[in-house]
C-alpha positions in Angstrom: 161.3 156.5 84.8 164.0 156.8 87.8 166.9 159.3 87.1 168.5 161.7 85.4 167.2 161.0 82.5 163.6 161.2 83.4 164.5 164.3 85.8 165.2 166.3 82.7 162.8 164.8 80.3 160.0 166.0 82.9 161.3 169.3 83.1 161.7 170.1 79.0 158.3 171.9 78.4 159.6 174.6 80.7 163.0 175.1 78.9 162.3 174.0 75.4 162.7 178.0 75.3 165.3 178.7 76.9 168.4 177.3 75.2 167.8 178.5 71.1 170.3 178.3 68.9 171.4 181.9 67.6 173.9 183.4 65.6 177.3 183.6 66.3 179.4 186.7 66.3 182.6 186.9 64.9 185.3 186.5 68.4 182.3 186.9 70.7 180.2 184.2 72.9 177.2 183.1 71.5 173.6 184.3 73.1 172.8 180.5 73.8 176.2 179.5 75.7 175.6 182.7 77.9 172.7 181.6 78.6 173.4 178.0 79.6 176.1 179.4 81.6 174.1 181.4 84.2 171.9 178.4 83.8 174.3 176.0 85.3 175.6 178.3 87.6 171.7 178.2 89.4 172.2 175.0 89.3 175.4 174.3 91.1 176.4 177.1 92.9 175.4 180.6 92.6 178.7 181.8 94.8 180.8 181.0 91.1 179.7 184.2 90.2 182.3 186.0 92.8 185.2 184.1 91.0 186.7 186.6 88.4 186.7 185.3 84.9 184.1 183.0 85.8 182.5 183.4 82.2 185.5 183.4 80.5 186.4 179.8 82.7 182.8 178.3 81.7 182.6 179.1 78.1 184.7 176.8 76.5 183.6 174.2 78.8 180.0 175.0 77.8 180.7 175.3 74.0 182.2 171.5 74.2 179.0 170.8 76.1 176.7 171.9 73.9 178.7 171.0 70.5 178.5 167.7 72.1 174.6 167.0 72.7 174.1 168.9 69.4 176.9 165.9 67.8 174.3 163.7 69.2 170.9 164.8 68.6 172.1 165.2 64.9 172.2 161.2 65.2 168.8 160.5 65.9 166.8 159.5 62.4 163.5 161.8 61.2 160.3 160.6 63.7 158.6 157.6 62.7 154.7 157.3 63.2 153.4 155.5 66.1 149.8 155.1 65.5 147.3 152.0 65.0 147.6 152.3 61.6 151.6 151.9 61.6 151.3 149.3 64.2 151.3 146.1 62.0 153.5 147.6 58.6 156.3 149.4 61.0 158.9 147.3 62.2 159.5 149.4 64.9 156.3 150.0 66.2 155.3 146.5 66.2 158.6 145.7 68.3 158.2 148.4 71.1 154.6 147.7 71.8 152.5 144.3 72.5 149.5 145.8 70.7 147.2 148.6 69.8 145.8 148.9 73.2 149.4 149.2 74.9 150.7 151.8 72.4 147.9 154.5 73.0 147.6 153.6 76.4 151.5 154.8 76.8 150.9 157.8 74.9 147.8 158.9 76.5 148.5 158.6 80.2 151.7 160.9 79.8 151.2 163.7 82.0 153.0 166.2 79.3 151.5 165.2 76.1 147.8 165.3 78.4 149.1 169.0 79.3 149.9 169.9 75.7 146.7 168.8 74.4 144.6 170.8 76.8 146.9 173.9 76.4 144.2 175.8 73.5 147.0 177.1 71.7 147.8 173.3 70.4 144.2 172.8 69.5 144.8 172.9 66.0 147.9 170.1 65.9 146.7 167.0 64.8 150.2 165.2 65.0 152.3 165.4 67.9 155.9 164.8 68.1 157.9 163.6 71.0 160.2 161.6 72.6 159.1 158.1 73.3 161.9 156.3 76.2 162.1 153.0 77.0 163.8 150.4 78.3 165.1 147.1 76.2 165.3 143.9 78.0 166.6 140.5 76.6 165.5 137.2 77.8 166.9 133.3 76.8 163.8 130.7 77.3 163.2 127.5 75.2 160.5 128.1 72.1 159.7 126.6 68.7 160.9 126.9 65.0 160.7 125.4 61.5 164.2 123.9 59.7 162.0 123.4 56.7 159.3 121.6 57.0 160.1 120.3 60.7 159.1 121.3 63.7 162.1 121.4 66.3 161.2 122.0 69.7 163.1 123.2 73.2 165.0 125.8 70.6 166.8 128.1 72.8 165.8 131.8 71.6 166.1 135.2 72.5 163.0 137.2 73.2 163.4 141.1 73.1 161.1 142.8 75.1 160.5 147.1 75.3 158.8 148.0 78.9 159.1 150.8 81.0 157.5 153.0 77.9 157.4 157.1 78.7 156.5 159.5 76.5 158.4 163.3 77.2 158.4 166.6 75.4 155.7 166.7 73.0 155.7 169.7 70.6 153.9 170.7 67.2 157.7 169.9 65.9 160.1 167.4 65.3 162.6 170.7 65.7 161.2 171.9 69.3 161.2 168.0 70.1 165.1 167.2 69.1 166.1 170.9 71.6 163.7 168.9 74.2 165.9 166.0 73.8 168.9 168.4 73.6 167.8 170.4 76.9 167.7 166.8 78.8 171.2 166.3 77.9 172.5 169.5 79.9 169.9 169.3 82.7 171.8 165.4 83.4 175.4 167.0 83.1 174.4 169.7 85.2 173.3 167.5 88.0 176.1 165.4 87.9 178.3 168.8 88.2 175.8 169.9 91.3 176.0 166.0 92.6 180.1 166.5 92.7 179.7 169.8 94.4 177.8 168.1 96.8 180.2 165.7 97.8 182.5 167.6 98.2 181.1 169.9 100.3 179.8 166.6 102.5 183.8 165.2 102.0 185.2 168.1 103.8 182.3 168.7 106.6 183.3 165.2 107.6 186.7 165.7 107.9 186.3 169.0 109.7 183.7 167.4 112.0 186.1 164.0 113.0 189.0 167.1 113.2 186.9 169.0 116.0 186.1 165.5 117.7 189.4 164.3 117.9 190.9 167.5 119.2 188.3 168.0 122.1 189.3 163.8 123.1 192.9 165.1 122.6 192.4 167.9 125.2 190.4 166.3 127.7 192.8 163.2 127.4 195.3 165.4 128.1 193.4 167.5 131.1 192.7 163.8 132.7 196.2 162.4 132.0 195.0 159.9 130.2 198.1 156.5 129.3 199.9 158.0 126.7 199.7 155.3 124.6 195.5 156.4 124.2 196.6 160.0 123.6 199.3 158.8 120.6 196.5 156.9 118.7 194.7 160.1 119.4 197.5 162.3 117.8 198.1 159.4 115.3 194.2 159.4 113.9 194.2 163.4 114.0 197.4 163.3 111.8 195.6 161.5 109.0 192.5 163.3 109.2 194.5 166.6 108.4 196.7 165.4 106.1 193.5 164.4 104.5 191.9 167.6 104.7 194.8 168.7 102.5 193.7 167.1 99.5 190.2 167.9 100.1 189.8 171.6 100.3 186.6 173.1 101.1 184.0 174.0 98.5 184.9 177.9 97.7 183.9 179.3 94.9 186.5 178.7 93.2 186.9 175.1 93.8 183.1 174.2 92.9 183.9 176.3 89.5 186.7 173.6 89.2 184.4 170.7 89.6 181.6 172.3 87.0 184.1 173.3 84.7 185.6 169.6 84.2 181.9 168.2 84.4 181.0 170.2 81.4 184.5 170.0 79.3 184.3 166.6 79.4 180.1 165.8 78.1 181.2 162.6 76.5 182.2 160.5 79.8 178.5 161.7 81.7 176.5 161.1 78.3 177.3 158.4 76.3 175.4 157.0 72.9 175.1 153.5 71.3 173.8 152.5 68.1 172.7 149.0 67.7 171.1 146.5 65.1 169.4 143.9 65.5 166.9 141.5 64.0 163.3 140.8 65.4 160.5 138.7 64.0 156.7 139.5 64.7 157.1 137.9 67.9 160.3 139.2 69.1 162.1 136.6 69.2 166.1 137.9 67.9 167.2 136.2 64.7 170.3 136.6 62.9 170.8 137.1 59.0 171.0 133.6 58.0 167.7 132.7 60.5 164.9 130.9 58.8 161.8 132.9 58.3 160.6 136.4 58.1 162.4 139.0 60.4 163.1 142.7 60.7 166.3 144.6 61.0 166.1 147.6 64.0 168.5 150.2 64.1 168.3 151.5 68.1 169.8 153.8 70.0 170.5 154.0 73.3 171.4 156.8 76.1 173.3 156.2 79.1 173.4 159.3 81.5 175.7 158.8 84.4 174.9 155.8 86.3 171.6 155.6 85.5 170.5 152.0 83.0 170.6 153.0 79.3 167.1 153.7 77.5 166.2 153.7 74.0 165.0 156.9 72.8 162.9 157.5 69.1 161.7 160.0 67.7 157.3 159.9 67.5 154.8 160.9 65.7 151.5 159.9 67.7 148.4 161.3 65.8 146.3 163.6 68.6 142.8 161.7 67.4 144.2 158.9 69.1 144.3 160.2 72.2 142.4 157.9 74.9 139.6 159.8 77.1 140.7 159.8 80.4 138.3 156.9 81.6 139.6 154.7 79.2 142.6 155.3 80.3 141.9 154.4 84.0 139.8 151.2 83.0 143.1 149.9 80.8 145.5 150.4 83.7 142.6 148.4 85.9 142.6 145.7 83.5 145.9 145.6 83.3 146.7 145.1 87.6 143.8 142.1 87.0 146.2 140.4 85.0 
């Protein structure tokens, strides 16, 4: 799974420590926004640190931040159980997955859950919880249905289709899972901060570099007595470069704290929800309320970080005795090339 989103899903087992919610004191910064702080400060720039009242600029900007992925995490519904045994009577489960094979196949080859289950102090969980991504696809083509007893033909439908399944943060918990999903949030809004330091760094070295050009042409222009017209275009371009280096100041300290600072006091245009229905039958195909025959009603939800394409995101169960051995695991992905 390409960007931010999988970038910080990757990453959770080694912070699903590191950000736990504590108690607040009265009129004092909590333990947890401290410690995001310093956190995105490693991440961006570590030079924020010889701004004074850098703490003091960052912590309300963190506190929206983290109020914010909390406001979302509290959306997502309790786990569901992804299993064989769910995989016919759970709408869900039946939607995301073609069959059996597929569904353990997806959770088995995940190079986390495979590292939780061979870490001995998770010998003794037999259900493990975590975050099951993918992406949601929807596709016209021409199919069948009945209108009563009749058999119509060249119906134009809908198929949904779930691909692009990966399974991140596993945990004994549905708890440690949701401050996985949580610590995913901030890793993506950090990197968007450090992507806009970045360019701004790159912005200015531009200017500065076409500035130093220009003025070495100027002078040996000038040295060569060059046709004045040539050395006003060259006046003329260095003009505009420096009044562009006015509105692009280089990266100080203080001006990547200004770029992190409005990243983070602004979560909710970097990290954006959407909660959707919709209504499947067994074979995928999208119905509506008044469609003839049996279908099922999914309520989805989908996360958008940055620029990056939305993915749905559940909550899972997925029973540890299901886990495939290794070799079956490489024989499925062989039969699945042949096809």
């Amino acid at each position: 799974m390409n960007g931010y989103l999988e970038n910080g899903l990757s990453r959770i087992r080694k912070m699903l420590r590191r950000y736990r919610p504590r108690s607040r004191v009265a009129g004092q910064p909590t333990a947890a926004a401290l410690d995001t702080i310093e956190h995105v400060i490693q991440s961006t720039d570590e030079r924020i640190r010889l701004v004074n009242g850098y703490k003091h600029r960052l912590l309300d900007a963190v506190t929206t931040t983290l109020e914010y992925t909390g406001s979302i995490i509290d959306q997502f519904p309790t786990a569901i159980e992804v299993s064989s045994n769910t995989f016919v009577s759970n709408p869900y489960v039946n939607a995301f997955f073609a069959n059996i094979e597929e569904l353990q196949s997806v959770f088995s080859r995940s190079p986390e859950l495979r590292d939780f289950i061979d870490d001995y102090r998770h010998h003794d969980v037999k259900d493990i919880c975590a975050l099951l991504c993918m992406r949601k696809a929807e596709k016209t083509a021409l199919g069948m249905e009945y209108a009563g007893n009749t058999m119509k033909r060249d119906v134009r439908q809908v198929a949904i289709n779930f691909y692009d399944h990966h399974v991140y943060s596993p945990a004994p918990t549905e708890a440690e899972t949701r401050q996985g999903l949580k610590d995913c949030l901030l890793e993506g809004l950090t990197t968007m901060a450090l992507e806009r330091v970045v360019q701004l760094r790159l912005s200015r070295q531009t200017l500065e570099d076409e500035q130093r050009i220009l003025q070495a042409r100027l002078r040996s222009q000038q040295a060569d007595s060059w046709d004045n017209l040539d050395m006003e275009k060259s006046r003329e371009k260095l003009g505009q470069i420096e009044e562009a280096m006015k509105d692009t100041p280089p990266a100080s300290p203080m001006e990547t704290l200004n770029v992190v600072e409005e990243v983070l006091s602004h979560p909710e245009e970097f990290v954006r929800l959407e909660m959707m229905s919709l209504r499947v039958d067994r074979m995928g195909i999208k119905r509506s309320e008044d469609s003839p025959g049996s279908s099922n009603k999914l309520d989805l939800i989908e996360v958008t970080i940055g620029k990056d394409d939305p993915r749905v995101i559940t909550l899972a169960r997925f029973p540890r005795n299901e886990v495939l051995p290794r070799i079956d695991i490489h024989e499925w992905t062989r039969q699945r090339m042949r096809v």
